[in-house]
C-alpha positions in Angstrom: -45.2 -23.9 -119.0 -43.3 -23.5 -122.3 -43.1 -26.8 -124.1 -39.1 -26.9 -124.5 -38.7 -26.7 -120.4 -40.5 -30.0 -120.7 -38.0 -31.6 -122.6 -35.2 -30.5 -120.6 -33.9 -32.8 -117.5 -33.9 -30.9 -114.3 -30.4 -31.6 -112.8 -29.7 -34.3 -110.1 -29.2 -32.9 -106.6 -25.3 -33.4 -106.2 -24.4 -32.4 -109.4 -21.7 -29.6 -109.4 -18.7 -28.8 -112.1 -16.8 -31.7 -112.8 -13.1 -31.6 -111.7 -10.8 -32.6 -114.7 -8.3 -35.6 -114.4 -4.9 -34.6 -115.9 -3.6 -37.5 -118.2 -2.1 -40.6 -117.0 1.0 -40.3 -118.7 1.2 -36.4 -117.9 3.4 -35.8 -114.2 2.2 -33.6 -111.5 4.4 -30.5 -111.0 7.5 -30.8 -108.9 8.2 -29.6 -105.5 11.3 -27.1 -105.6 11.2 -26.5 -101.5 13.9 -29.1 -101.2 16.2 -27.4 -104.0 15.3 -23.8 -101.8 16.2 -25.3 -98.6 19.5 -26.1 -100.6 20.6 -23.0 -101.7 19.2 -21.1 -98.4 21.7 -24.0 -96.6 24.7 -23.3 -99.2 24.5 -19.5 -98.6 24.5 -19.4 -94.8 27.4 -21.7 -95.3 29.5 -19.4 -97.7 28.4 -16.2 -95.3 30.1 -18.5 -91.9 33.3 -19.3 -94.0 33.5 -15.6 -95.1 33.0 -14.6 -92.0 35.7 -16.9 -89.9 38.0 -15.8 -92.8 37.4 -12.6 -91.8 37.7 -12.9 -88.1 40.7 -14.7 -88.7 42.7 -11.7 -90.4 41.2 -9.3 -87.9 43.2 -11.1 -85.4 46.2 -11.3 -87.2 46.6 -8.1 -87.8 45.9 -7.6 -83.4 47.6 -10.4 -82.6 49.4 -12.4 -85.2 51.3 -9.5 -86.7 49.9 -6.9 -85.2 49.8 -3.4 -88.0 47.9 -0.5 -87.8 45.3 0.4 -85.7 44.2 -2.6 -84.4 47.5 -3.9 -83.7 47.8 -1.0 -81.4 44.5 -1.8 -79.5 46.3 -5.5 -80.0 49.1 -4.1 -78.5 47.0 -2.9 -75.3 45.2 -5.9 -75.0 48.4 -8.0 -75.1 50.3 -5.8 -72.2 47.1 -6.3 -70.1 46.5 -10.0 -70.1 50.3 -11.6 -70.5 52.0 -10.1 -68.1 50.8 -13.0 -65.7 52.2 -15.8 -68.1 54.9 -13.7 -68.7 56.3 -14.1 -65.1 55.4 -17.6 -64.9 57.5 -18.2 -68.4 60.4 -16.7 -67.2 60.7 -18.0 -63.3 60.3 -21.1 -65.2 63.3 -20.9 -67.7 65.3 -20.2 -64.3 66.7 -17.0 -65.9 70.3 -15.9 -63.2 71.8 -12.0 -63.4 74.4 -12.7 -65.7 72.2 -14.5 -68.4 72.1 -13.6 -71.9 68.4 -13.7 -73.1 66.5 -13.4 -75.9 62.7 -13.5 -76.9 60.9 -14.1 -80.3 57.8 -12.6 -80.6 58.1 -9.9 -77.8 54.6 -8.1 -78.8 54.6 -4.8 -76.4 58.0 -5.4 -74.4 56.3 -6.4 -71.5 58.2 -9.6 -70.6 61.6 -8.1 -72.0 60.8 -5.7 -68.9 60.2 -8.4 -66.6 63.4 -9.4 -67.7 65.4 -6.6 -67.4 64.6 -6.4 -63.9 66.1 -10.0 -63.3 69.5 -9.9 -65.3 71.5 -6.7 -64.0 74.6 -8.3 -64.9 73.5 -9.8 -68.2 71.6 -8.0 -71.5 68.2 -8.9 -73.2 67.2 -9.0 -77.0 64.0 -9.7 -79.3 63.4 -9.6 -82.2 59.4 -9.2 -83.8 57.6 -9.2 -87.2 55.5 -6.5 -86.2 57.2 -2.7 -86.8 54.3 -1.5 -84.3 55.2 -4.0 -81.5 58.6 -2.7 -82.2 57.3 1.0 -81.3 55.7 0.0 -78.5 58.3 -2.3 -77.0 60.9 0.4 -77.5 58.4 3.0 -75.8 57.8 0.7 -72.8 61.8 -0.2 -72.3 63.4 3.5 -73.3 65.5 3.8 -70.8 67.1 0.6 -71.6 67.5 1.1 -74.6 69.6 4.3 -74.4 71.7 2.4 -71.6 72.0 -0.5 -74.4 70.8 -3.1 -71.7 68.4 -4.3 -74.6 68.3 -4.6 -78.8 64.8 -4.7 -80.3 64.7 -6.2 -83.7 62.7 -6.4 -86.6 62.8 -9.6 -88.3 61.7 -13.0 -88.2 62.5 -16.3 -86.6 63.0 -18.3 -89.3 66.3 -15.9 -89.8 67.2 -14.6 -86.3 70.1 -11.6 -86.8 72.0 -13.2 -84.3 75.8 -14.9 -84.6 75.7 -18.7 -83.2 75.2 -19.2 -79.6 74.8 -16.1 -78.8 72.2 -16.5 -75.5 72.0 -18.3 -72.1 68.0 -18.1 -72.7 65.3 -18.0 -74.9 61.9 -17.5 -74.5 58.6 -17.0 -76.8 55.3 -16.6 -75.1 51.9 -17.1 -77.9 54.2 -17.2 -80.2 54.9 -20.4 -82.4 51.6 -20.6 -83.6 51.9 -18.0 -86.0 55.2 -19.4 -87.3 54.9 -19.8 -90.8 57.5 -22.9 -90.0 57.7 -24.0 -86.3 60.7 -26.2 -87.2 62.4 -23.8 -89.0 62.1 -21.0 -86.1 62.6 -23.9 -83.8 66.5 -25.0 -85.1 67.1 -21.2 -85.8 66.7 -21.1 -81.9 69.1 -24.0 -80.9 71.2 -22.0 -83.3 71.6 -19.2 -81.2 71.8 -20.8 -77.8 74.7 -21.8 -76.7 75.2 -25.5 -75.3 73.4 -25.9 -72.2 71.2 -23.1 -72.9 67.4 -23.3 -72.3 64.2 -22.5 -74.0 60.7 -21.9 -73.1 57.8 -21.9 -75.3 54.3 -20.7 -73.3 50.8 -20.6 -74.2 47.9 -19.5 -72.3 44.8 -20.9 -72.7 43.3 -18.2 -75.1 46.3 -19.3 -77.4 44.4 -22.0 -79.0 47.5 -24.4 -79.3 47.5 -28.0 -78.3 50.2 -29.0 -76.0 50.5 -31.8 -78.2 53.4 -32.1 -80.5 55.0 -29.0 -78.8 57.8 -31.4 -76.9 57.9 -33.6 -79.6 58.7 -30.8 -81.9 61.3 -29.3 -79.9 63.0 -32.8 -79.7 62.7 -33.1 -83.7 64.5 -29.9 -83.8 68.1 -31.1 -82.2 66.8 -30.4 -78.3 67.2 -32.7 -75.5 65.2 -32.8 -72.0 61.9 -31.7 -73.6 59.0 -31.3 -71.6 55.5 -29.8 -70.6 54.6 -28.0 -67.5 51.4 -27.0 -66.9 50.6 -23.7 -64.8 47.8 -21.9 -64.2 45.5 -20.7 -67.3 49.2 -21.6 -69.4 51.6 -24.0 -70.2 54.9 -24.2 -71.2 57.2 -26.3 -72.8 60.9 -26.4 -71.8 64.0 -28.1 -73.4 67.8 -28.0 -73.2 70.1 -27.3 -76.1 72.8 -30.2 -75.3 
């Protein structure tokens, strides 16, 4: 054997490469899982509220104020499922042959039909912010309107064309929620009611407004004898101009 592999120390069983210590004063590397979960968190976030904002104008322009295409599927969809709390609105307002009536918000005409059929003596109005529920309503109630048994507006509640107490009735079904200011439209009503007259505001369940307030409001706005009255899938609120 060579003499210089007797000099040499054979190594120790157990021996491997020695792991090195990083200093004491030198931190280990930071997690950034936490900071990922974060922004994952904050985008999912930003996506929902983009996407509600959305949603929200798609049904304002089918329901709210109801343009273009969609607001003549909006249209459809509006005939189709408030008819029912249509009739229910107006048995409840107690409307009599000879009455004077008027409804804000009429959408597709269908409860100014209903209507029609119930005052042969008296004449019907609305008035709507949507120029395509103002086709459609005038397409549903033709023959009315060539006999001058109804006037279909465009315009707004918060400035009704009408001259002071001008109606026995009002009525405004889904409406008031997408008043820019309910107590605005709200006085503007009791303006053009005459004393005594009635109004009736209804909202089916798929409305998404709270019956509270709704009475209270009414009564803030110069009305006396408000009240709720729940039906079924609806409910309305009903006051007296004194």
């Amino acid at each position: 054997m060579p003499l210089a592999l007797l000099g040499r120390a054979a190594p120790e069983a157990g021996d491997g490469p020695k792991k090195t210590q990083p200093p004491a004063d030198e931190e280990a590397p930071r997690s950034y899982v936490p900071r990922t979960q974060e922004r994952a968190s904050a985008s999912i976030v930003s996506v929902e509220i983009k996407l509600m904002a959305w949603v929200s104008k798609l049904l304002i322009r089918m329901f709210g104020r109801p343009e273009g295409i969609l607001g003549r599927l909006g249209g459809v969809i509006m005939a189709r499922v408030n008819r029912d709390a249509a009739a229910q609105v107006i048995e409840l307002l107690d409307v009599r042959p000879d009455d004077k009536v008027l409804e804000v918000g009429f959408g597709p005409g269908v409860a100014i039909q209903l209507v029609l059929h119930r005052v042969p003596a008296g004449s019907v109005a609305g008035v709507d912010q949507s120029q395509e529920m103002v086709r459609q309503a005038a397409a549903r109630n033709a023959d009315a309107l060539r006999t001058r048994r109804v006037d279909l507006r465009y315009g707004s509640v918060e400035s009704l064309p009408f001259a002071d107490e001008t109606f026995d009735k009002v009525l405004a079904i889904n409406s008031m929620q997408a008043w820019p200011d309910a107590g605005v439209g709200l006085r503007e009503i009791r303006r053009v009611l005459t004393h005594g007259g009635k109004v009736a505001l209804g909202f089916t369940v798929s409305s998404g407004q709270p019956k509270e307030g709704v009475a209270e409001s009414l009564a803030a706005a110069g009305f006396s004898q408000a009240r709720i009255v729940d039906r079924s899938k609806l409910f309305c609120a009903i006051a007296t101009k004194p």
